[in-house]
N, C-alpha and C positions, 0 to 999 in steps of 0.2 A: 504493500500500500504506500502511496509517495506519500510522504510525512507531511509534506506542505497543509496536507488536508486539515491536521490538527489544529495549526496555527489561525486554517480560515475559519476551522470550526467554532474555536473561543473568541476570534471577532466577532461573529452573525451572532453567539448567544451573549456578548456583551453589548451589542450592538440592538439584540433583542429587550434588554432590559434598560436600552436608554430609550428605546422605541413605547415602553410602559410608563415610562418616566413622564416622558415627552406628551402621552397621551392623558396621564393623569392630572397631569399640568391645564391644559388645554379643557379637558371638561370639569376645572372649575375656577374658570378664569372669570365669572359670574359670582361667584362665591366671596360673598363680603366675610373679609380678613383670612382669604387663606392666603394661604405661603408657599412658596413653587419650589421644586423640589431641584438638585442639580447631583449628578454622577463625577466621579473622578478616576479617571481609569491608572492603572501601572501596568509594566512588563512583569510578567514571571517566569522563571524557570518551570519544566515540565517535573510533576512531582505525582506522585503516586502512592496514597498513605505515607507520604515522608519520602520516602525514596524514587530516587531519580529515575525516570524513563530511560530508552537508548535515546534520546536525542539532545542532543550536548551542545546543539549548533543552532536552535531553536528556541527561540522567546514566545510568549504567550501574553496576551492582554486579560483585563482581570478589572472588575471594580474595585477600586480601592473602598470607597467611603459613599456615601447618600447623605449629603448634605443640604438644609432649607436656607433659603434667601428669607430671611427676615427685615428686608427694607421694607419702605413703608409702601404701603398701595395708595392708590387717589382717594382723596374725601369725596362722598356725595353728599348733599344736602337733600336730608327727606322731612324734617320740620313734625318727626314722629318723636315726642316725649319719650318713649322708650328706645329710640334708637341714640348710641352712643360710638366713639367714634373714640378708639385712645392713641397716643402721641406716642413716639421715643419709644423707652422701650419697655412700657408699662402693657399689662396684660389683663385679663378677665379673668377671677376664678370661680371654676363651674365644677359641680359633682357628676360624680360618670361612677361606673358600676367597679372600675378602676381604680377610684379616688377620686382625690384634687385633680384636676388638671386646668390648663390655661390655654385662654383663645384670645384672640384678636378680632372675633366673627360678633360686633356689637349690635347684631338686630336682637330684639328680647319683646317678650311678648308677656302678659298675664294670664295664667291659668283662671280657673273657675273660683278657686278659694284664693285667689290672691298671691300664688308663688310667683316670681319673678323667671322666668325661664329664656332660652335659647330657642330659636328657632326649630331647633331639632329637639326640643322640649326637654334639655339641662337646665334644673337648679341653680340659677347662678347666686352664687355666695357672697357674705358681706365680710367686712375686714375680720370676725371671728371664725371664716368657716362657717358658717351658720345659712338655710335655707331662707333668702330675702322675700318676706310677706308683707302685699302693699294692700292698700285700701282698693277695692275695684271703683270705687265711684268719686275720687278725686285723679287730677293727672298732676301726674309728678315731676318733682324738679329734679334735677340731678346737676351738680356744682361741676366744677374743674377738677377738685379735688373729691370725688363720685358720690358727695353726699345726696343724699334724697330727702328730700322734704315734698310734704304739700301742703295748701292752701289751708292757711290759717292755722299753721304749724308750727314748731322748728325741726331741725334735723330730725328725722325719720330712722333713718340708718346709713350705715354707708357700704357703697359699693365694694367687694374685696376684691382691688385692685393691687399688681404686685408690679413690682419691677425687676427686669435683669440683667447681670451683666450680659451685652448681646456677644462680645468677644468670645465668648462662651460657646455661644452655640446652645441649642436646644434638642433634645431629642423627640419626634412627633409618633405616636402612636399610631394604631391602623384606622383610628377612624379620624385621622386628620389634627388633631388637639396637642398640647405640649407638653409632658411631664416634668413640673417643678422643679429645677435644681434644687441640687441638695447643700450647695452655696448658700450664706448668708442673701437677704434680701439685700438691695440697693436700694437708695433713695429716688421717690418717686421723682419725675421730671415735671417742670412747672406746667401746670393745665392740661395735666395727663386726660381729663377726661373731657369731653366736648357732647354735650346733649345735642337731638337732630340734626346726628351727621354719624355716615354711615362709611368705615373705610373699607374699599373693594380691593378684588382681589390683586396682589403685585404681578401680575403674571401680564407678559404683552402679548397678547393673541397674534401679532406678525410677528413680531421676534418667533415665537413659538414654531407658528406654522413653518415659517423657514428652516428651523433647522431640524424639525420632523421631516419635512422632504429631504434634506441632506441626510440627515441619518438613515432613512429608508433607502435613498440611493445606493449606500455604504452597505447595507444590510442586503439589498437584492444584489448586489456583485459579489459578496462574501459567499451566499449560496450559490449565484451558476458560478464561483470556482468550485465549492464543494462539488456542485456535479459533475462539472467537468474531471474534477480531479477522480470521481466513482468511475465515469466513462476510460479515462486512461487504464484505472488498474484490473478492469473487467479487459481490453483487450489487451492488454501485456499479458492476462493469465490466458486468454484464448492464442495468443501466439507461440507462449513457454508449450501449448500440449503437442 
């Protein structure tokens, strides 16, 4: 078998999962406060439970890391009391069947009894941890700094909003969300929170699409070598008989 074939095989399946990447990206570029996702590939030696194949003269690509962009996405102005919009590198904390975790996704809505929730119907929590319960029949303020009050009130509760170091990096779960470092909190940034205004998602839909076509490209010549390279070693074994 002409060895080449191994080398085109771990592009197309690297090249397959930037092709995932690239498409997960793309269908939620709609999605207020997600965050786009980016691959980092390396060379590897051929390794085989630890030990080296016969091919000594051969490199391999490989995903290094899956890393999120967490710059910011564009504000929209929707002039919704419950939609919230935060700065820098302050976050949302919501309960998930997981835990804590943190969003950037500030559409929230009122349940029946008054919970404070997520579009996708998370708990979202106040600076205790604690399940935020509003009045349903007053609209509520929400400050800079995520307090909540209403009408003919004072402070209500406040938003549990966290900050982090972004140098950091974050790690994202499967359903999109962030798990809290385990780092000390950072100091909130000034006017971390912004009432009716909603941050979408950072993802450029032509940046995107562009390089889904170039990756695709990449990915369909990876395979007709692999064929090509099956077609060479089927008639070198029809010639050897």
């Amino acid at each position: 078998m002409a060895k080449g074939i191994y080398v085109a095989t771990s592009g197309s399946m690297a090249q397959l999962r930037h092709l995932e990447t690239l498409s997960n990206n793309l269908a939620n570029v709609r999605t207020a406060g997600f965050k786009g996702d980016r691959l980092t590939f390396e060379q590897v030696t051929a390794q085989d439970n630890g030990e080296a194949l016969d091919l000594p003269d051969k490199t391999f690509v490989d995903v290094r890391e899956r890393a999120t962009d967490l710059g910011e996405g564009p504000l929209t102005r929707t002039d919704n009391p419950l939609d919230v919009a935060l700065s820098g590198n302050a976050f949302l904390r919501v309960e998930t069947e997981r835990g804590v975790r943190l969003t950037r996704a500030g559409r929230m809505l009122l349940g029946r009894d008054g919970t404070l929730r997520t579009l996708t119907g998370l708990p979202v929590l106040d600076d205790r941890d604690r399940r935020i319960v509003l009045p349903t029949d007053k609209v509520p303020r929400i400050d800079e700094n995520g307090a909540i009050s209403t009408e003919g009130s004072g402070e209500f509760v406040r938003l549990g909003v966290t900050a982090v170091d972004m140098r950091q990096g974050l790690d994202k779960d499967p359903d999109g969300l962030f798990v809290p470092p385990a780092t000390d909190a950072v100091p909130l940034p000034q006017n971390a929170v912004l009432q009716g205004f909603v941050e979408e998602s950072n993802v450029s839909p032509v940046k995107m699409m562009l390089e889904l076509i170039e990756v695709q490209r990449t990915f369909s010549a990876l395979r007709q070598l692999i064929t090509a390279s099956g077609d060479m070693d089927q008639l070198a074994a029809r010639l050897a008989q």
